[in-house]
Structures are given as C-alpha cells and as structure tokens.
N, C-alpha and C positions, 0 to 999 in steps of 0.2 A: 504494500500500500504506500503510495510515494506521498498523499496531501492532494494533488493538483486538477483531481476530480471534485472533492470537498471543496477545494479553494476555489473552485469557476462555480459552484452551486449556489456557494455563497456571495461570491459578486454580481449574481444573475437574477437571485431570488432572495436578496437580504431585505427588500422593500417591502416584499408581505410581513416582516415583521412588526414595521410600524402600521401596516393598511389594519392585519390583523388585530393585532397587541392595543393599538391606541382603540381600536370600533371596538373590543371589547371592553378595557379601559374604561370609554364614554358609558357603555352599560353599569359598567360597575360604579361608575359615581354615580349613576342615576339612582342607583338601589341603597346607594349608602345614604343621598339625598333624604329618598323616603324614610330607612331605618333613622334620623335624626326626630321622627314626631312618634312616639311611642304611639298618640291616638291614630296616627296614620295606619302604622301594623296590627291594630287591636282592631282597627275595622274591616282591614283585610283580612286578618283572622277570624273574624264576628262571619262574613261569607262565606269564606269557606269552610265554615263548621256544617254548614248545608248540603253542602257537598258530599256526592261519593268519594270514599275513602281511594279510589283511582284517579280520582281529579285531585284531590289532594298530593298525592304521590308525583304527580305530574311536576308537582310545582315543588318535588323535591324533597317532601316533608313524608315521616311517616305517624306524628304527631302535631296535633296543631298546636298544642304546649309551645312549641320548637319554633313557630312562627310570631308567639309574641313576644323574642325576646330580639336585641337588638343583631347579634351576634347568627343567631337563628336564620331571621330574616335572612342575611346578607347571604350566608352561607347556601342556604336551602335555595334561594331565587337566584340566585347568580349561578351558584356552581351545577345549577339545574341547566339550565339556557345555555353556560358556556361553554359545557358537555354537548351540548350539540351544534353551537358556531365551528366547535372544533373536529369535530364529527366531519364537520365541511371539509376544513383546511385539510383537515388527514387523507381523507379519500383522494383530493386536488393533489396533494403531495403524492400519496402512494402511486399515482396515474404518471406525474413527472419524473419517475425514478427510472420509470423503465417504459411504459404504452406509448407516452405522448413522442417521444424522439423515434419509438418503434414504427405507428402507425407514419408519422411526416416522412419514415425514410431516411431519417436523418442516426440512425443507430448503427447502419451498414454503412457510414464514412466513423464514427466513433469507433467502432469494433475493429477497423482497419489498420489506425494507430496502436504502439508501442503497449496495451495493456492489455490485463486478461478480463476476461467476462466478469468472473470473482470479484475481485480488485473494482471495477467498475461499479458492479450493482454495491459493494459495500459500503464506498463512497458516498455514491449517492445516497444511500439511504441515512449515512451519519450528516452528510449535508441537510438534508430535510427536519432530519433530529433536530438539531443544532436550530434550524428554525424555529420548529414547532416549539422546544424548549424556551429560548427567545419571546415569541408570543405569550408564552403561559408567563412568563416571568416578569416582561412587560405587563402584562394586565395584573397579575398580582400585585403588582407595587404601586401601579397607580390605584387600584381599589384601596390596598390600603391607604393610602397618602389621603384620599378623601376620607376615609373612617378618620383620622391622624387629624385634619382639617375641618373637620367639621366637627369635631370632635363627638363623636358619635362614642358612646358606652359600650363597646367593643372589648373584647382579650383580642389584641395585634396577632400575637401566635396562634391562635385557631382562623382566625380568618386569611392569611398568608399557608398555613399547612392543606387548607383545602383547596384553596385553589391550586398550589401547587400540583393536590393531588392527581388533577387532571393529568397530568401531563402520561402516565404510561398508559391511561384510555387512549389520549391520543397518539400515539406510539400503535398502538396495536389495531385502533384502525387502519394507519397508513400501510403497517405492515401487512395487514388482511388484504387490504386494496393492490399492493405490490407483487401478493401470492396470486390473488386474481388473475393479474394482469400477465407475468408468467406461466400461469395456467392455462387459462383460456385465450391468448393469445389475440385475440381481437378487442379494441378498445372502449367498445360501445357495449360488448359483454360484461367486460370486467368493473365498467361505472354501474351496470346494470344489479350485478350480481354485490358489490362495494355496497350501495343504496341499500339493498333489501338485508344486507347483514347490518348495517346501523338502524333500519328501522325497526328491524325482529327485534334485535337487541334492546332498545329503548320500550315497542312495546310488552317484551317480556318481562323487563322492568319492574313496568308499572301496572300491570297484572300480576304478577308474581309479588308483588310488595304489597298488592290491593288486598289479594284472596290469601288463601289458606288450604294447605294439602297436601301430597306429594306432589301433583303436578305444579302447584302455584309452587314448590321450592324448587323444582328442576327450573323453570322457567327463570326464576331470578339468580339463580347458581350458574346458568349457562349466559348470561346477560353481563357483558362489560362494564353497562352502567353503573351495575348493582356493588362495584369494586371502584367505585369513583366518587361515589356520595360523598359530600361534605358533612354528614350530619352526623358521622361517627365524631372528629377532630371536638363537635360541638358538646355532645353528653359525653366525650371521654371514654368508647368503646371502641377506636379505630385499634384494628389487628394490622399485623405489619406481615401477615401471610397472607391477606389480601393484596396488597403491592405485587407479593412474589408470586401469585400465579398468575396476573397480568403479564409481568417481565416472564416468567416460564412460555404464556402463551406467545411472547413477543419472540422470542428464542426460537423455539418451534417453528412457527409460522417463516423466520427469518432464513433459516437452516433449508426450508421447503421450497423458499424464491429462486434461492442461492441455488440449488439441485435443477430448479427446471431451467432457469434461464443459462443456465453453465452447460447443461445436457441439450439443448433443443436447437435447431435452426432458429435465425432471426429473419422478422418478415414473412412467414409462412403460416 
C-alpha cells in the first residue's frame, strides 16, 4: 500500500466533508435550539405519548421518559435522522470505491497502472473512511458547540459518544454497498440492492424495538440501526460488544469485496 490512492480520494472528495458535516451540523443546532425550552420537549413528548410505540421508536426513543430530558432529546432526535443522512453518504461512498469508475470505464485505464486490485480497493475504501469519519466528527463538534452555547443542560460526554457512535453504522453500510457493487457487478443493481439493505435494516428496527417475541428480537439483532442508538450512552447501558460486531461485520463484508473484485474480470 504506497498512500497515493488514499491521497487522490482525498483531494477529490474532501468537500463532502464540509457539504456533509456542516448540513448535519445545521441539524444538530437546530435540535439543541429546541432542547434549550424544557416546555418545548414536554410538549413534544405530551404527542407523542399518543402514539404507537413504532412511531415513537422512529424518533429514536424507546421510552418517552428519554425525550423529556435535555440530553434525551438531542441524542434520541439527532442521532435518529443522522443514522440515516448517513445511510446516504455511505451507500454514495460504497458506489465510488469501486461501480462508479467501473461503470464510466474509467477503472480499465486505473487497473493499467503500477498497482494491484488489492492495494487499490483498500485505499479507496480507507479514503472514504477517512471521510465518513471527518463528517461524523464534524457534526459532532459542532452539535456540541451549540449545547456549549446555548448552554443547554446537557452531560458534553454522552452527547459527543453518541454521535460518534455513528460512525461504524456508517462504515458498514459503505462497506455492504462496496460488497454489492463487486458482487453484482452492475451499478444500478448494486444502489438497488444498497437501498433495500438500509431500509430493511431501519425498518427492522423499528418493529423489532416496537413488538415483542422471537421474531421482533431476530428483527432488531439483525438491524445495524439497533447497534447505533444513542440512547444507550444516555441511561448508561451502552455494551462495547455492540461496536465489535458492527467492526466484525465491517471485516467480513471487507474480506468479501477484496475476494471478488481481486478474482473477477472488470467491466463485465
């Protein structure tokens, strides 16, 4: 691995850090906005007490306790939404790693040059890392900065650990989108089949977090979302062997890219 793959990824695609990072950012002041009127959150929470407990979920909570606290709010509403801004960027990235230079054509003058497939696909994928990472760490600072400024009744450290938390969801959809796109080979597949694995995921979720049963736990055990939640970091139940079999599936999945795209013709 010489750097020089990673280093053109990031001179090429270091702008969605700020497109991304700041749009979310702006979300996240808005929600800290709100968390400054405690009667703002108590009536938000007063609504959705009405609600099915899948609507509720939606919004990231699996108690409404959770939403009238300052810290709650932020966490539950933000890192609900930005689980799925980022759901975006990952799939967008997993597609640039390897489909998007594939279908234009432009992969059989890259593959020509001095490096191996390997070496190639591994780059790119740390390049997009290195982004995605960037984004999440961006928008976390500036959410908090608004909690910081507004001075919002906040713990700094659970609302900075959740957000962070994002970051191996998003990791592991890019790398699903990546395995796609090595797999099935065609580009309008691989966004096709990308889509439908972040929106199972999301709503297994929130069914699986609604109900109750064998099936409602398979549902939410096989859901990425359900290892993202900020509302552990909040009551102080976050397990650190949820992380690791995100990163395990991140691993897997990565191992699986690496096999097809290194084994297969390109363009075919």
């Amino acid at each position: 691995m010489t750097g020089i793959v990673i280093g053109n990824t990031l001179r090429t695609s270091w702008k969605q850090i700020l497109y991304w990072g700041l749009g979310l950012g702006a979300l996240g002041l808005y929600i800290d906005f709100i968390a400054m009127s405690p009667d703002i959150i108590s009536g938000y929470a007063d609504l959705l007490k009405s609600m099915p407990p899948a609507m509720l979920q939606a919004f990231g909570a699996s108690d409404i306790a959770l939403l009238t606290t300052a810290e709650g709010w932020i966490v539950s509403i933000f890192v609900s939404e930005a689980a799925i801004f980022l759901s975006v960027f990952a799939v967008m990235a997993g597609l640039n790693i390897t489909a998007n230079d594939e279908q234009s054509g432009l992969m059989d003058v890259i593959l020509s040059l001095p490096i191996s497939r390997s070496s190639y696909l591994l780059e790119r994928w740390i390049g997009f890392a290195l982004i995605g990472l960037g984004i999440v760490v961006l928008c976390a600072l500036i959410t908090l900065a608004g909690v910081i400024g507004m001075n919002v009744d906040a713990p700094h450290d659970v609302i900075l650990k959740s957000i962070l938390n994002l970051y191996p969801g998003t990791l592991l959809a890019m790398t699903v989108t990546c395995l796609l796109a090595t797999a099935l080979r065609r580009r309008a597949l691989a966004i096709g089949f990308a889509a439908a694995f972040v929106t199972a995921s999301y709503i297994f979720n929130v069914i699986g977090a609604a109900a109750s049963g064998a099936i409602a736990d398979f549902m939410e055990n096989v859901s990425y979302f359900s290892y993202i939640h900020g509302e552990a970091f909040v009551v102080g139940t976050y397990d650190p062997a949820d992380s690791a079999i995100v990163i395990g599936a991140i691993l897997i999945g990565f191992v699986l890219a690496l096999r097809n795209f290194v084994s297969r013709d390109i363009g075919i």
